[in-house]
LOMAR-429085 format. One line per field, with one value per residue (C-alpha): x, y, z; residue number from 0. Coordinates in steps of 0.5 Angstrom, whole numbers, plus 500, padded with zeros to 3 digits. Example, Ala and Ser with C-alpha at 12.3 -4.5 7.8 and 13.67 -1.06 7.14 Angstrom:
BEGIN
px <- [525 / 527] $
py <- [491 / 498] $
pz <- [516 / 514] $
n <- [0 / 1] $
***
This chain:
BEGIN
px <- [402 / 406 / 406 / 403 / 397 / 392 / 392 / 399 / 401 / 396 / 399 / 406 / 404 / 400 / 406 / 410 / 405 / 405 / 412 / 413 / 409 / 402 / 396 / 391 / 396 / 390 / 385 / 390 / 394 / 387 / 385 / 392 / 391 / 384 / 388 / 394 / 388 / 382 / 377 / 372 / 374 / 367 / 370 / 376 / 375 / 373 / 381 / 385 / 386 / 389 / 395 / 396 / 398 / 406 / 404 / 398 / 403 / 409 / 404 / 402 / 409 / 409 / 405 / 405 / 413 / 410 / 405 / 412 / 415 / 409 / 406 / 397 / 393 / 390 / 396 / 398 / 391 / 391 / 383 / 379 / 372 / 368 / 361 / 360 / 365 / 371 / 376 / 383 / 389 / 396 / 402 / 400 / 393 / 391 / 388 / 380 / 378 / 372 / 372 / 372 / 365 / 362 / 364 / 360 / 354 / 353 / 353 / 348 / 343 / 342 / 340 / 346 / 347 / 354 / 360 / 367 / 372 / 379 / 385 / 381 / 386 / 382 / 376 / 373 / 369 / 367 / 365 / 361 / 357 / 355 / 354 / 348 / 346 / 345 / 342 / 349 / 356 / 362 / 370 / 376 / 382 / 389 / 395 / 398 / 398 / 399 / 393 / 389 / 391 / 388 / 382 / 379 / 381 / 376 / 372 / 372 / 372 / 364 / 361 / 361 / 366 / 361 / 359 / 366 / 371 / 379 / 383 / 390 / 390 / 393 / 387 / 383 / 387 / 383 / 378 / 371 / 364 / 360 / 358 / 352 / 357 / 364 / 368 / 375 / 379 / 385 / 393 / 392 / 397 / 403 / 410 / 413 / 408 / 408 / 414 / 410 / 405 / 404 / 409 / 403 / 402 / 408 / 412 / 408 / 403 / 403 / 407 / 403 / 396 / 399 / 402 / 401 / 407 / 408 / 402 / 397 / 391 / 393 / 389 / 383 / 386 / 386 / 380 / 376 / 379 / 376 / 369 / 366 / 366 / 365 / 359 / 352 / 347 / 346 / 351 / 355 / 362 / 364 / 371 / 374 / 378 / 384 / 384 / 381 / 381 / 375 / 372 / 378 / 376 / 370 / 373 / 376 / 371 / 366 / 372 / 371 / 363 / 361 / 355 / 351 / 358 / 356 / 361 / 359 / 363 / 364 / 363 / 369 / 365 / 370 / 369 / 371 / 366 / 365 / 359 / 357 / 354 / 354 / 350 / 343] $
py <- [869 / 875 / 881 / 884 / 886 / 884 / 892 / 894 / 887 / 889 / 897 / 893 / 890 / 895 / 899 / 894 / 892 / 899 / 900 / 894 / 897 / 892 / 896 / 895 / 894 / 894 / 890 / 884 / 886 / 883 / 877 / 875 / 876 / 873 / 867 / 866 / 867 / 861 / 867 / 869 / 877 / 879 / 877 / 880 / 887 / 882 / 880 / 885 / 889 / 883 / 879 / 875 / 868 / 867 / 861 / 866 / 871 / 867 / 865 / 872 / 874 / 869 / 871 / 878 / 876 / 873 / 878 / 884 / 878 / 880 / 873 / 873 / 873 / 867 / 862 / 865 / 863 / 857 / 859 / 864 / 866 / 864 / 866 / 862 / 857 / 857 / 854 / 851 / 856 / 854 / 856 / 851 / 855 / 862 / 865 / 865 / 873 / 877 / 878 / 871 / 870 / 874 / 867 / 865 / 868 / 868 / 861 / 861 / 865 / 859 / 851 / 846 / 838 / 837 / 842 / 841 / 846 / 848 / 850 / 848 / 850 / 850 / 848 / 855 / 856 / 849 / 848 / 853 / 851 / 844 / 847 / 852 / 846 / 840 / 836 / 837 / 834 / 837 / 836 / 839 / 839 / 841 / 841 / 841 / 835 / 839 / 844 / 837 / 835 / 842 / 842 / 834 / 837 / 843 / 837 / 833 / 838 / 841 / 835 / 835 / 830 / 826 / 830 / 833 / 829 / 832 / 829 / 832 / 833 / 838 / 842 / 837 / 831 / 825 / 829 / 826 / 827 / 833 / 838 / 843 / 848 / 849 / 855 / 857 / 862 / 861 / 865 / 871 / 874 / 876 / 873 / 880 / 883 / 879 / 882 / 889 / 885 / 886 / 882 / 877 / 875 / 875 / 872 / 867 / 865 / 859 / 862 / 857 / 860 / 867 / 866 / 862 / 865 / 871 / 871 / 872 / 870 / 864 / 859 / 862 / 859 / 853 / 853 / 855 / 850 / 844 / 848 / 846 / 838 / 838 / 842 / 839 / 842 / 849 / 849 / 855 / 857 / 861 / 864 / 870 / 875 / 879 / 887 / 890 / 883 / 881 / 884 / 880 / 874 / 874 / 875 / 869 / 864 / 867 / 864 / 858 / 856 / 858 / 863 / 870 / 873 / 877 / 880 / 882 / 887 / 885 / 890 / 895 / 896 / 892 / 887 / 881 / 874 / 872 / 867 / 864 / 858 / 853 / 851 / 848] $
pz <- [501 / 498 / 500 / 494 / 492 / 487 / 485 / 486 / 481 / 477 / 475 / 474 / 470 / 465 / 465 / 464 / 458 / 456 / 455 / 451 / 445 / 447 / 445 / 451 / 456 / 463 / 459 / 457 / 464 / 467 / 462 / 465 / 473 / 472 / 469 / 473 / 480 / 477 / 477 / 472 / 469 / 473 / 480 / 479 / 482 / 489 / 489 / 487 / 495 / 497 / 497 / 491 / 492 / 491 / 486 / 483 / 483 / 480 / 474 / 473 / 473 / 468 / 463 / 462 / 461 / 455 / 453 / 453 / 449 / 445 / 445 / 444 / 450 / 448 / 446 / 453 / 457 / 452 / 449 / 446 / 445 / 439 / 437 / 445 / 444 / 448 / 444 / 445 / 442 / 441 / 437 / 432 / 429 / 428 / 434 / 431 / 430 / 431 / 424 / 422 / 426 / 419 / 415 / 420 / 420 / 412 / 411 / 417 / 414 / 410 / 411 / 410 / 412 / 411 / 411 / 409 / 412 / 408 / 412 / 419 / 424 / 431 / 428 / 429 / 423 / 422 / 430 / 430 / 424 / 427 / 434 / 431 / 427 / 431 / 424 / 420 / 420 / 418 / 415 / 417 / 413 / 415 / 412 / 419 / 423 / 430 / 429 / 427 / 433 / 436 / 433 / 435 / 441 / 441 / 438 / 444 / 449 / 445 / 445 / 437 / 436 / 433 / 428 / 426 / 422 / 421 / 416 / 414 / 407 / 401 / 399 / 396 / 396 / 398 / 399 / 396 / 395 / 395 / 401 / 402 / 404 / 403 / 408 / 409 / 411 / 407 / 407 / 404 / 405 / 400 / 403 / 402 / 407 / 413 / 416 / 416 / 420 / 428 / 432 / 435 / 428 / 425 / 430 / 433 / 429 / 424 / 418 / 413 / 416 / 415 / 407 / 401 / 398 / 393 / 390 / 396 / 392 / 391 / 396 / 392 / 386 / 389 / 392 / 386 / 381 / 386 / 389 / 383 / 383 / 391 / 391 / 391 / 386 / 389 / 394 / 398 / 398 / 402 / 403 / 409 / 404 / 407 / 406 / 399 / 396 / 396 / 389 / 386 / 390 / 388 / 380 / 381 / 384 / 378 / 373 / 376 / 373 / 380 / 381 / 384 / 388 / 394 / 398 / 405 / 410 / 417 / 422 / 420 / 413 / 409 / 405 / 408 / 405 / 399 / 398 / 391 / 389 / 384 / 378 / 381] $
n <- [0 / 1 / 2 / 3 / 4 / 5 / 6 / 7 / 8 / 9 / 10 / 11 / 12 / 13 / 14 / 15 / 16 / 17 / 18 / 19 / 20 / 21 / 22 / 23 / 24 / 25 / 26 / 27 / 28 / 29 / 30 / 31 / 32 / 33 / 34 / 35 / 36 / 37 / 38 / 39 / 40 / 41 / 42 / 43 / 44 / 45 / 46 / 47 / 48 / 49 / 50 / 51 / 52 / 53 / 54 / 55 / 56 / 57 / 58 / 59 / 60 / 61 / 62 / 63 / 64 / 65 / 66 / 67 / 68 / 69 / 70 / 71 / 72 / 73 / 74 / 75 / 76 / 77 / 78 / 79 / 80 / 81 / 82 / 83 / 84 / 85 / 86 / 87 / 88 / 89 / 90 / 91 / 92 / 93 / 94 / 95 / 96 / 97 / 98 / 99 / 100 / 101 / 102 / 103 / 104 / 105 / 106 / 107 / 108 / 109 / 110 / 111 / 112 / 113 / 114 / 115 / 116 / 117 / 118 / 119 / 120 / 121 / 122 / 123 / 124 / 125 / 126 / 127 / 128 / 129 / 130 / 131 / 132 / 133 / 134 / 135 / 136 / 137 / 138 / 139 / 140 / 141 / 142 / 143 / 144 / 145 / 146 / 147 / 148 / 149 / 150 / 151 / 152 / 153 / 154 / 155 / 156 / 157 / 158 / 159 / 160 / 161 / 162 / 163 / 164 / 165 / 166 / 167 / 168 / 169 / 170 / 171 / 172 / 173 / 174 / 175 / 176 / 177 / 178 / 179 / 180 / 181 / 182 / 183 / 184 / 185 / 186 / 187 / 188 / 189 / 190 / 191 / 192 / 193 / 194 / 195 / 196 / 197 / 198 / 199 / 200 / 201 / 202 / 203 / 204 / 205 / 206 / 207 / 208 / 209 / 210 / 211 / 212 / 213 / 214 / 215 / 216 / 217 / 218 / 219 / 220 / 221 / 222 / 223 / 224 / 225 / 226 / 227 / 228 / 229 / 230 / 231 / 232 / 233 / 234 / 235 / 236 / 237 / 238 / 239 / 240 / 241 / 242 / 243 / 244 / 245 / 246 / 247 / 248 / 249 / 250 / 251 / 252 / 253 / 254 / 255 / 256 / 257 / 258 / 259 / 260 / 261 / 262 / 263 / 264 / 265 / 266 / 267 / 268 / 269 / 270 / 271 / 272 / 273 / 274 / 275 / 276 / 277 / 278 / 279] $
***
């Protein structure tokens, strides 16, 4: 046992955090202690008068070095919170956002059977679907074959392995027949952009799920010229767009032959998805 409180290491390390530039330093300072102890966030305040364990101490220490080095809470914990699901999260995959969950709830709002999901990362998007739907099934495609293996994990681990398949790929290639639903939170930032972005993203998450490359619309090109002959008749696409590119988005995958464009704003009131359909 050492000789240091669960309160006095919990005040060291928020100063510690603070000085570090971390946004939130007593908040993220308590998802690591309740971490390095075992307990739930809730019962944390019941463990900090006493004396922390030496080991609970030692990974707690550990920790919040790693968040001064600015490395997210969630790669540091391991998982992350998504609609429910508690998801596995490494250095090989975003760490899924809350404005993500928009996606999720637009391709909710209307029935589907089968899903593909372009770029898949962790599974968030795609897992979360087939956990709301217990009917329908669902691809994950991934360029990397470590956020794969990430993903089939998370797959496991939910009971949802069943009906989740991952397959590495290009985009399209290899990908066959025709889906009720298409989603994808593709790279959209330009290259030239990523080092102004925050320290958590740039620097420890995956550059090629971050930037397509100079022309941040990219991925959408990509997208749009292979939605049409995946689609089945009257199916939804439905893709999450980075800062003020939602209108273009939409430009683009209207160029494309798909059809009724519909821009939806997440809880910031920024656009943020674009949803079409093709022909019927």
């Amino acid at each position: 046992m050492s000789e240091m409180t669960g309160t006095e290491a919990l005040a060291r390390a928020t100063r510690r955090l603070a000085a570090a530039g971390v946004e939130g330093p007593e908040r993220d300072a308590r998802i690591l202690l309740a971490h390095a102890l075992g307990v739930d966030r809730g019962r944390l305040l019941l463990a900090l008068p006493a004396p922390l364990p030496a080991e609970a101490l030692e990974r707690f220490e550990a920790a919040v070095s790693a968040r001064a080095a600015r490395q997210p809470v969630a790669q540091i914990t391991g998982q992350r919170l998504f609609r429910g699901l508690r998801l596995k999260v490494t250095p090989d995959v975003l760490d899924p956002r809350p404005e993500t969950e928009t996606l999720v709830e637009v391709a909710l709002a209307a029935p589907f059977g089968r899903v593909l999901d372009l770029g898949t990362g962790s599974g968030a998007i795609l897992l979360a679907l087939l956990a709301e739907r217990p009917g329908a099934t669902g691809l994950g495609i991934d360029i990397s074959d470590a956020a794969l293996a990430v993903a089939r994990e998370n797959a496991e681990v939910l009971g949802l392995a069943q009906r989740a398949a991952f397959r590495r790929a290009d985009w399209w290639e290899g990908v066959e027949g025709r889906f009720d639903l298409i989603v994808s939170n593709p790279p959209y930032i330009a290259a030239e952009e990523v080092a102004r972005l925050a320290p958590e993203t740039r620097d420890w998450e995956p550059r090629q799920a971050l930037t397509p490359g100079a022309d941040a619309l990219a991925a959408y090109r990509v997208i749009a010229a292979g939605a049409p002959a995946h689609l089945a008749p009257g199916g939804r696409l439905i893709v999450e767009t980075g800062a003020g590119q939602a209108e273009a988005v939409a430009g683009i995958l209207a160029g494309a032959g798909l059809m009724r464009a519909r821009i939806v704003k997440d809880l910031d009131g920024r656009g943020r998805v674009v949803e079409v359909r093709s022909v019927a």
